[in-house]
C-alpha positions as CSV (number, residue, x, y, z in Angstrom):
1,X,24.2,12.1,25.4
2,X,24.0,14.4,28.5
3,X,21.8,13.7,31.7
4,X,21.0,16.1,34.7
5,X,20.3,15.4,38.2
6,X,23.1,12.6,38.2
7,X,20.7,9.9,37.9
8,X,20.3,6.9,35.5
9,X,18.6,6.6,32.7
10,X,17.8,5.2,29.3
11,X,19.2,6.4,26.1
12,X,17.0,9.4,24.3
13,X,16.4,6.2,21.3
14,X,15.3,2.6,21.9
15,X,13.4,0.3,20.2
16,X,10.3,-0.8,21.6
17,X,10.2,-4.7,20.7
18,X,7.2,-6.9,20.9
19,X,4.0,-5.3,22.8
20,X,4.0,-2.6,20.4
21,X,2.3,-0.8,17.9
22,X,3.5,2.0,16.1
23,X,1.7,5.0,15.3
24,X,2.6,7.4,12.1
25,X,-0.3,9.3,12.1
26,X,1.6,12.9,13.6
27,X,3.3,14.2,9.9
28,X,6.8,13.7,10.8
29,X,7.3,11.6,13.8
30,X,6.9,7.6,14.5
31,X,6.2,6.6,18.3
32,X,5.5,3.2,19.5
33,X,2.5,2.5,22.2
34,X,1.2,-1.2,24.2
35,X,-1.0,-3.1,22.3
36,X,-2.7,-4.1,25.1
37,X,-4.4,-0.8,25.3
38,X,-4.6,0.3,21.4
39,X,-6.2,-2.9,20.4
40,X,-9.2,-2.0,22.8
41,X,-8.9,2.0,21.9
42,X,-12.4,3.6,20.5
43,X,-11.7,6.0,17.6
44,X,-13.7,9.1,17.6
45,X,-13.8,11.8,15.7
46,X,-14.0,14.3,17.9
47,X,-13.1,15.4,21.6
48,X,-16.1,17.4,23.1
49,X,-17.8,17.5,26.4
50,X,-20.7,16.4,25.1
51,X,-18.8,13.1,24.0
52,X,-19.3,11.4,27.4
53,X,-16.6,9.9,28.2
54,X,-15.6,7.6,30.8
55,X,-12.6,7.5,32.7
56,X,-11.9,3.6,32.6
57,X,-12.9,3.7,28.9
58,X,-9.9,3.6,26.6
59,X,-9.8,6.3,23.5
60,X,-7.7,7.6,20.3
61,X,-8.1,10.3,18.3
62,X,-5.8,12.2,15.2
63,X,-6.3,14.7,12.8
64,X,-4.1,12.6,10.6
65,X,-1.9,15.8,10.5
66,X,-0.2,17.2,13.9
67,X,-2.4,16.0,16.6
68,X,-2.6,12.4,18.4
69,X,-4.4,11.5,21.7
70,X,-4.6,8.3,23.7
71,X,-6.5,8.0,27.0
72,X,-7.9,6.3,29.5
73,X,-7.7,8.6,32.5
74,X,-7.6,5.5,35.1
75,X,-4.7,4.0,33.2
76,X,-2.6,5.7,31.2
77,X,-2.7,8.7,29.0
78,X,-0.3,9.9,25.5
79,X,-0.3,12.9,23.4
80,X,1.4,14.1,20.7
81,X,1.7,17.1,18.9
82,X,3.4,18.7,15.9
83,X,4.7,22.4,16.1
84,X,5.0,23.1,20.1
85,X,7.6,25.4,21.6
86,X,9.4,24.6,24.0
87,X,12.9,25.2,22.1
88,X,14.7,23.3,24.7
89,X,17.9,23.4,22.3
90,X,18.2,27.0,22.4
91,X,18.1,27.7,26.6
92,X,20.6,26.2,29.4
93,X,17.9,26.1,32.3
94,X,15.8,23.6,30.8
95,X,13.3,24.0,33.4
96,X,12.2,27.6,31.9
97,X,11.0,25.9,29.1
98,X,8.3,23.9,30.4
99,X,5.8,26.6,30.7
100,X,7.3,28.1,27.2
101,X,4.6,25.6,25.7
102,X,2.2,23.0,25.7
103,X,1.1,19.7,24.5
104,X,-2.6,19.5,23.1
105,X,-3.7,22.0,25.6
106,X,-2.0,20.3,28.5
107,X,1.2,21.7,30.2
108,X,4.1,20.4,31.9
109,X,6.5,21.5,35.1
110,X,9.5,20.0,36.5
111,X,8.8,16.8,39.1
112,X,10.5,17.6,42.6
113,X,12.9,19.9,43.3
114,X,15.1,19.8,39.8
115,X,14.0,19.1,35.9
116,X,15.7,15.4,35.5
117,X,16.2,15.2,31.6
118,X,18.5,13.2,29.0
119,X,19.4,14.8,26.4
120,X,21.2,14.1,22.2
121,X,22.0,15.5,18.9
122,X,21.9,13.4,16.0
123,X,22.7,14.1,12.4
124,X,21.4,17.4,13.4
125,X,18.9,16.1,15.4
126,X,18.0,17.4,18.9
127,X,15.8,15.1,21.5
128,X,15.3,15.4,24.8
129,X,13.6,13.3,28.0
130,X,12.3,15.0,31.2
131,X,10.8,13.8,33.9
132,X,7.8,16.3,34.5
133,X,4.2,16.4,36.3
134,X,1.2,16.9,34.1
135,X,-2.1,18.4,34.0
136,X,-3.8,16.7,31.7
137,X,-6.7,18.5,30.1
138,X,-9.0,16.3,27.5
139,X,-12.3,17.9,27.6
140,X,-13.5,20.8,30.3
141,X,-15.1,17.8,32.4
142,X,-12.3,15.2,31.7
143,X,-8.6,16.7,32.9
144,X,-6.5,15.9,36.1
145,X,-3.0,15.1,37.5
146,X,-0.5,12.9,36.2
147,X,3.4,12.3,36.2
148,X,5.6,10.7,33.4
149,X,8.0,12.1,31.0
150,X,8.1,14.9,28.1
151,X,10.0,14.1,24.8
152,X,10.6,16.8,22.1
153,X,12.4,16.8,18.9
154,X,13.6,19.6,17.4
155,X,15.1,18.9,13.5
156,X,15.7,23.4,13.4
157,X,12.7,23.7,11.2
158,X,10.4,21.9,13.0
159,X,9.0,21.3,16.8
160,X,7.5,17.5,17.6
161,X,6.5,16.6,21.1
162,X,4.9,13.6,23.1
163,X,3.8,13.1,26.4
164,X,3.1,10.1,28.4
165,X,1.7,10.1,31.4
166,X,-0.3,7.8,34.1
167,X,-1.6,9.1,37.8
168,X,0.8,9.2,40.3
169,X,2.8,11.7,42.6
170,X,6.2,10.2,42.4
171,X,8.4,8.2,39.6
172,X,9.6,5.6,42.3
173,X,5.8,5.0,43.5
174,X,5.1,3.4,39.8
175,X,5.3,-0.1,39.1
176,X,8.1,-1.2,36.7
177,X,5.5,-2.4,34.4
178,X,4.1,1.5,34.1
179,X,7.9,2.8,34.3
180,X,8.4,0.5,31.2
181,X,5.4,1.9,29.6
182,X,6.0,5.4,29.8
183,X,10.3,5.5,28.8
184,X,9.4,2.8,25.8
185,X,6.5,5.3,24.4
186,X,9.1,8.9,24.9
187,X,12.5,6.8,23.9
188,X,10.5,5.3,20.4
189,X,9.7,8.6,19.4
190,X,11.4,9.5,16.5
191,X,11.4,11.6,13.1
192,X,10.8,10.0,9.4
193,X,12.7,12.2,7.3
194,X,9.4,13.5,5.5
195,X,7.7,10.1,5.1
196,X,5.2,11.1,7.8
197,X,1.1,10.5,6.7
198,X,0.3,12.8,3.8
199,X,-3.1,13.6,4.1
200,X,-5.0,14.6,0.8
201,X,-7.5,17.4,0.1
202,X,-10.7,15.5,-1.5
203,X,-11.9,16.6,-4.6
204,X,-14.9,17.4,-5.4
205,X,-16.9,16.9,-8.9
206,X,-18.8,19.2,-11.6
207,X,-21.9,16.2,-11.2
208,X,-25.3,17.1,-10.7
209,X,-27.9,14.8,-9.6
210,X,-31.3,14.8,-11.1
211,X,-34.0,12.8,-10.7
212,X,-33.0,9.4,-12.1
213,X,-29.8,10.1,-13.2
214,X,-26.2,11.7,-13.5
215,X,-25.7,14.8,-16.0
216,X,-22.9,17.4,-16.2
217,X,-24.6,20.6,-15.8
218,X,-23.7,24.2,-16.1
219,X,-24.8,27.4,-14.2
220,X,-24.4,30.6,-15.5
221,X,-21.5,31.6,-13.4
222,X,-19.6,28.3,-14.8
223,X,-21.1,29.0,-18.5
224,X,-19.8,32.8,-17.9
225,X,-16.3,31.3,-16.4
226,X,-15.9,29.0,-19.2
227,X,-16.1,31.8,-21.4
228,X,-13.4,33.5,-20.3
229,X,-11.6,30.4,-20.1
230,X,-11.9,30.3,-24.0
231,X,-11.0,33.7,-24.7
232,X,-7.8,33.5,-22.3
233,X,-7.0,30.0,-23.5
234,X,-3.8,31.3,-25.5
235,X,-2.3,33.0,-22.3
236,X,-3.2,30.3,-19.8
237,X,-1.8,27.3,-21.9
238,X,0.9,27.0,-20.5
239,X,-0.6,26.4,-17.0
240,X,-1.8,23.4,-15.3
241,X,-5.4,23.5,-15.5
242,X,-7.4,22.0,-18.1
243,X,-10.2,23.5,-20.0
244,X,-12.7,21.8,-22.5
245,X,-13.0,23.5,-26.2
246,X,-16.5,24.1,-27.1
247,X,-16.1,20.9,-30.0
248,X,-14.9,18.4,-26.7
249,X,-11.1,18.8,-27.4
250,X,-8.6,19.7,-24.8
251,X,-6.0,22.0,-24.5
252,X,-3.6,21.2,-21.4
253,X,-0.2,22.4,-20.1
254,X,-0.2,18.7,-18.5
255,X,1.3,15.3,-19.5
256,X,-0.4,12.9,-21.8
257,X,0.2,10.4,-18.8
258,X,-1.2,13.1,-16.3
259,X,-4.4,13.6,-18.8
260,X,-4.8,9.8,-18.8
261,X,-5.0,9.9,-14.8
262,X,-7.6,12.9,-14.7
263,X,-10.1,10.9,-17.4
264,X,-10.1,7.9,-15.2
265,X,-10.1,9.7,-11.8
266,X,-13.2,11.6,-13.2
267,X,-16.7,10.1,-13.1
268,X,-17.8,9.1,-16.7
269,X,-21.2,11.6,-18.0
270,X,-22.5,11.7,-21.3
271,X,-21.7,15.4,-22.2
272,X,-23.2,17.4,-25.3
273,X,-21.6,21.0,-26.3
274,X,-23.8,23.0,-24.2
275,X,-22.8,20.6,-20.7
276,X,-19.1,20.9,-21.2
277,X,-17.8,22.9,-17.8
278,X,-14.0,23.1,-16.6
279,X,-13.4,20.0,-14.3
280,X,-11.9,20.0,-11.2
281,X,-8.8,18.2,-11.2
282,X,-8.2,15.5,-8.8
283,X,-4.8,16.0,-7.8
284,X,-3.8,15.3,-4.7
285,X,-2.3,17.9,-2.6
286,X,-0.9,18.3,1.1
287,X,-3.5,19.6,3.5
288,X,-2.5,21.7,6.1
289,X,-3.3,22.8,9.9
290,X,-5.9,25.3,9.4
291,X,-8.0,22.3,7.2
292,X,-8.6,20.4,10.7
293,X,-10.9,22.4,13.1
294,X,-10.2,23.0,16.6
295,X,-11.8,25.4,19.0
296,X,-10.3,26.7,22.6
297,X,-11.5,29.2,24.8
298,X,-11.9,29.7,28.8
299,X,-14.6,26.6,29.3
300,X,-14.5,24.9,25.8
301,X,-12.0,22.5,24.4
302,X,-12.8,21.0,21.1
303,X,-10.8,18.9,18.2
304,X,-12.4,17.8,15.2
305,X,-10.7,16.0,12.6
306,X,-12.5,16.4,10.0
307,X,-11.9,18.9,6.9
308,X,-13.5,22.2,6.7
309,X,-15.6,21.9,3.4
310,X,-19.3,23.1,2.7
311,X,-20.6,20.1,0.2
312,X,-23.2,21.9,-2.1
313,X,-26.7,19.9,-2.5
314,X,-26.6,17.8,-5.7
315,X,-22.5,16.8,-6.0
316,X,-21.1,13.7,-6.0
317,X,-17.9,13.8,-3.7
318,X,-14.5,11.8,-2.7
319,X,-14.4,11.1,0.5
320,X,-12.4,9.2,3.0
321,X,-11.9,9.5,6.8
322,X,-10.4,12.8,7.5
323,X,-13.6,13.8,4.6
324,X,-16.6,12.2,6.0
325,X,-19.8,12.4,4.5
326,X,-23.2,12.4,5.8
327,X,-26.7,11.4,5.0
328,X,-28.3,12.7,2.7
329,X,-24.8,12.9,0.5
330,X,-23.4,11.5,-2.9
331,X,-20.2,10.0,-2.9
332,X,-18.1,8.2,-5.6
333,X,-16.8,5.0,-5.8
334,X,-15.0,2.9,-7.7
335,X,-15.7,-0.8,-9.0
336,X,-14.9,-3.1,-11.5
337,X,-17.8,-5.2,-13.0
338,X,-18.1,-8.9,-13.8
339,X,-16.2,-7.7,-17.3
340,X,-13.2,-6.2,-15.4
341,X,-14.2,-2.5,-17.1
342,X,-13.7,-0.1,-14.4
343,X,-17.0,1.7,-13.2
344,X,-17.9,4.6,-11.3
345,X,-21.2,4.2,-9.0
346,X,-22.6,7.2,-7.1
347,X,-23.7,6.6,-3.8
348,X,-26.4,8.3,-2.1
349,X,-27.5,7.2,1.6
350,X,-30.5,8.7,2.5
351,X,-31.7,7.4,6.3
352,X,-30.2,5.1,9.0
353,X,-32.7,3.4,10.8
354,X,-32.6,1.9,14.5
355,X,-35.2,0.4,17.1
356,X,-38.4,-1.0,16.1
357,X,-38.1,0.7,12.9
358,X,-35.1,-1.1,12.2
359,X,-36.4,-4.8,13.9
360,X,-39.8,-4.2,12.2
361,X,-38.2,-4.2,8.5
362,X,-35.4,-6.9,9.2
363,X,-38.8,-8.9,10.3
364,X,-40.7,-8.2,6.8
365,X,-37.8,-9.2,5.0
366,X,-37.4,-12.4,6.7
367,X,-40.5,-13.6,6.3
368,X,-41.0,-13.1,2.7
369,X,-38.2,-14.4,1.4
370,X,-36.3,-18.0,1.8
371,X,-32.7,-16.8,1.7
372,X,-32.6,-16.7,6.0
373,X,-35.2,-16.5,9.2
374,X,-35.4,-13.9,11.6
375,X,-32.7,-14.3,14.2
376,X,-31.9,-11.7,17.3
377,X,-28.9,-8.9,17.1
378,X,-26.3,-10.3,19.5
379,X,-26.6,-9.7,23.1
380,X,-25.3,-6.2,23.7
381,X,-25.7,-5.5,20.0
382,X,-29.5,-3.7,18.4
383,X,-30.0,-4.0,14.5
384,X,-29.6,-0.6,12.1
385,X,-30.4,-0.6,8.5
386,X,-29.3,1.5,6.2
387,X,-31.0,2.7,3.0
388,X,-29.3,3.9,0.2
389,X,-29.5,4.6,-3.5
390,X,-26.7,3.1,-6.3
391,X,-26.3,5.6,-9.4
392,X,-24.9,4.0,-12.2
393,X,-23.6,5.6,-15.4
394,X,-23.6,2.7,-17.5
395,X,-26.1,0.0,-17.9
396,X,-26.5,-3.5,-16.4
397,X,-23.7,-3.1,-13.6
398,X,-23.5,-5.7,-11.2
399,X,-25.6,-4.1,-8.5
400,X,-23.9,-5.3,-5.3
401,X,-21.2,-2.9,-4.0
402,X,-19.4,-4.3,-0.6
403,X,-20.8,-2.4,3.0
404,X,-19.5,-2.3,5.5
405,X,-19.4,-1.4,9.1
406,X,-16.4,0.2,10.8
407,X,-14.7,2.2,13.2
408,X,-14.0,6.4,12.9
409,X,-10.4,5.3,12.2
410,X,-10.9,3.5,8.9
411,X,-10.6,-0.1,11.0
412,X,-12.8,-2.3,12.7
413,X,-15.2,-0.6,15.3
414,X,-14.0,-1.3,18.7
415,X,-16.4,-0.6,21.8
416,X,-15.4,-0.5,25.3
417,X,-12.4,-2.8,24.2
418,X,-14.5,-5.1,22.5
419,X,-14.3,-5.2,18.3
420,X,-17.6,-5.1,16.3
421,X,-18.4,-7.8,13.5
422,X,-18.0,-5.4,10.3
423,X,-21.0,-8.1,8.4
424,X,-23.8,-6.1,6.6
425,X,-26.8,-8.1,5.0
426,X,-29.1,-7.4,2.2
427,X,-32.6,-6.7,2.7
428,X,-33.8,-6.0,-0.3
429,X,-34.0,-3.5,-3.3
430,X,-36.0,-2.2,-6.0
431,X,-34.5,-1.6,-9.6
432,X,-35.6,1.3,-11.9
433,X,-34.1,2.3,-15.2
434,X,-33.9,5.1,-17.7
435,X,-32.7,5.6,-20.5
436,X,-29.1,6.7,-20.2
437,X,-28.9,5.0,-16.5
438,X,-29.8,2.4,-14.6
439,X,-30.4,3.1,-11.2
440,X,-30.5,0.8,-7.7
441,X,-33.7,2.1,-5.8
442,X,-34.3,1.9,-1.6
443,X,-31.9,-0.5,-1.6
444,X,-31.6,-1.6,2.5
445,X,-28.8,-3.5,4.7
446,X,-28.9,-4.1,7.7
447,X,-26.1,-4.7,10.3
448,X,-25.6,-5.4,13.9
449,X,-24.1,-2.0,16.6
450,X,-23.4,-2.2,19.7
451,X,-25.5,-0.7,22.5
452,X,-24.3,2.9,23.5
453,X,-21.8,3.5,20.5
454,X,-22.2,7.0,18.9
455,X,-20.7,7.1,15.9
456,X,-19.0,5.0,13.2
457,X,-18.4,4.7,9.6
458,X,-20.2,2.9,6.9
459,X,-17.6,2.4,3.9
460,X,-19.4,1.5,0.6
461,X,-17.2,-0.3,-1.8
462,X,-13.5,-1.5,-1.6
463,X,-12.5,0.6,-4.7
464,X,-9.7,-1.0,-7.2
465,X,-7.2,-2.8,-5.9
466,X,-3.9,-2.8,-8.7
467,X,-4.7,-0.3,-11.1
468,X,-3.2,3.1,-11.9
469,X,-6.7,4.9,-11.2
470,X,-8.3,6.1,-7.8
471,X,-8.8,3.5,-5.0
472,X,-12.3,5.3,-4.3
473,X,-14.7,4.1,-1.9
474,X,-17.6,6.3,-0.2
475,X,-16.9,6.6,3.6
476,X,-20.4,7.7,5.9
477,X,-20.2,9.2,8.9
478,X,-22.9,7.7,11.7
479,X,-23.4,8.7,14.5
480,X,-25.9,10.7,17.3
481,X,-28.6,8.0,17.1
């Protein structure tokens, strides 16, 4: 291990102890951070000026790929980033390097007169610590100063960095509380060998909805491609992809155990000869950068993490919470009924209510039925309801799938530090049946959010817990009321 400037300081690796969480959502990378403040972080799922943010609120955000961000511009602030360039290994004046790069839009420089930095090679490994001073730039309206320290690993493929920083001028002005803070988060840093989060494009379905119920349906660009698919079956049959014979019979260049996954990972439609299209398999694959969208120019900064994908009217999609969905959307889910058979409800949320509007049908509810009375949201909380729609494709299903309320991240919603009960009650709900289906109408919950949140996810079902199939559940994005 080498050090500059003389001084002493702590190895490049050090465990972080209790305190700590760790975070493993940068592919590649583990880093640890105080629980204090992640256990009061917001999730959002986006950083945009128009996001109103405070600077003694606390905040996290990830793309679930190369991008991490933790701030609360009074207090302390950490980013992290996959694929910078600084390529500290390759220079002897480290210092150079600083402006070489930059870390989520915000750049570094040397603190005082000389770069301080500790430096190690591993198994191939290269790491490195540096004291630097930091502009700090989260949204056009939300930046400043800051000191702290730089880490980077280079593995000579691949470029991780993290930053932690809190407001300061000078290292020796810091308490030894924030000293501790800032070397445990840049010493914890380190790589996971390629077990880093894997994040999974989300497949969508050949389902159309009608009416009152679900139906494979072809157009006649799919009818015209699934000709061709039969009259090139010979040459292609030794591919992946599976095609459908016009008499229901496959023909695949997969498993039999791969086939078995596909039929259960698929929603289940009555087909005739004339509905049978090509599915789309449901095979998971790595995602990469240009899925996440981000947008920088002169007086804009913006991250989203969510997956560029243009959801056509009428198809029932996978989601999760890199792949939200919206209102107005159908989204698959999986569920075992009171038989233990595996079933595959549609979901179909089609308005979130609030105010009156929201009070006013809690209130009808209440007093027409014995099961509760009317009582208040908690202070600081209003009542939303939700209506929704549950599609089944096979009769007499048990017709109440788990809601709940949650934060962006997938875990409970926490606002301004404080975590939100996750508890959605039943309204009411109308059944209507068809023939093939039977179908949940204007089915309502409602559920208690706290005053001043924008956004956070409704998750309908828990999917199947111990099986071989799918774990689906239907995440809903909220948010902008």
């Amino acid at each position: 291990m080498l050090t500059s400037c003389g001084i002493k300081k702590s190895a490049t690796y050090k465990d972080a102890g209790k305190g700590y969480t760790t975070i493993s959502s940068v592919d590649g990378i583990t880093f640890e951070i105080p629980l204090a403040f992640s256990s009061k972080a917001t999730a959002v799922t986006r950083i945009a000026n128009d996001q109103d943010f405070t600077p003694d609120g606390i905040y996290s955000y990830t793309n679930g790929n190369d991008e991490y961000m933790f701030f609360c511009m009074d207090e302390l602030v950490i980013l992290a980033n996959k694929g910078t360039n600084y390529n500290f290994s390759e220079t002897e004046k480290k210092e150079n390097a600083l402006s070489s790069s930059s870390v989520i839009d915000s750049m570094c420089s040397k603190l005082g007169k000389k770069f301080c930095y500790t430096e190690s090679i591993n198994d191939g490994v290269y790491k490195i610590i540096g004291d630097v001073a930091e502009n700090i730039s989260i949204t056009t309206e939300l930046y400043g100063d800051y000191i702290g320290r730089l880490a980077v690993i280079e593995d000579g493929m691949t470029e991780w960095s993290v930053l932690a920083g809190v407001k300061g001028s000078n290292l020796s002005d810091l308490s030894k509380e924030q000293l501790s803070v800032i070397d445990t988060v840049v010493s914890s840093m380190k790589t996971t060998h390629g077990e880093g989060v894997v994040q999974t494009n989300t497949p969508d379905y050949d389902v159309v909805i009608s009416d009152k119920s679900i139906s494979t349906s072809l157009s006649e660009e799919t009818e015209e491609k699934s000709k061709a698919n039969e009259e090139t079956k010979d040459e292609d049959s030794q591919k992946d992809d599976v095609f459908l014979d016009l008499d229901g019979t496959e023909e695949t260049g997969q498993s039999e155990e791969a086939l078995q996954h596909e039929k259960l990972a698929a929603p289940k439609t009555e087909t005739s000869e004339k509905d049978i299209a090509k599915p789309k398999p449901s095979v998971k694959e790595e995602s990469t950068p240009e899925d996440i969208e981000t947008v920088v120019s002169d007086d804009k900064i913006e991250h989203s993490n969510q997956k560029e994908r243009k959801l056509t009217e009428g198809k029932v999609y996978s989601s999760d919470i890199y792949s939200l969905l919206k209102t107005g959307d159908y989204g698959i889910i999986a569920s075992s009924d009171p038989d233990g058979e595996i079933k595959y409800p549609v979901v179909h949320l089609k308005a979130i209510l609030s105010g009156n509007d929201a009070v006013d049908i809690v209130k009808k509810q209440a007093s027409s039925t014995t099961r509760y009375d009317y009582f208040e949201a908690p202070p600081g909380y209003s009542w939303q309801v939700a209506e929704y729609d549950i599609i089944y494709t096979q009769a007499n299903p048990e017709h109440e799938i788990d809601v709940r309320m949650l934060g962006v991240d997938g875990n409970t919603l926490k606002y301004r530090g404080v975590p939100a009960p996750q508890r959605t009650y039943y309204v009411d709900y109308d059944i209507e049946n068809d023939v093939a289906n039977e179908t949940l109408r204007n089915i309502k919950v409602f559920y208690a959010v706290p005053n001043g949140c924008k956004e956070y996810i409704l998750k309908f079902g828990d999917g199947i817990v111990g099986t071989e199939t799918e774990h689906y559940s239907a995440y809903y994005h909220v948010g902008g009321i």
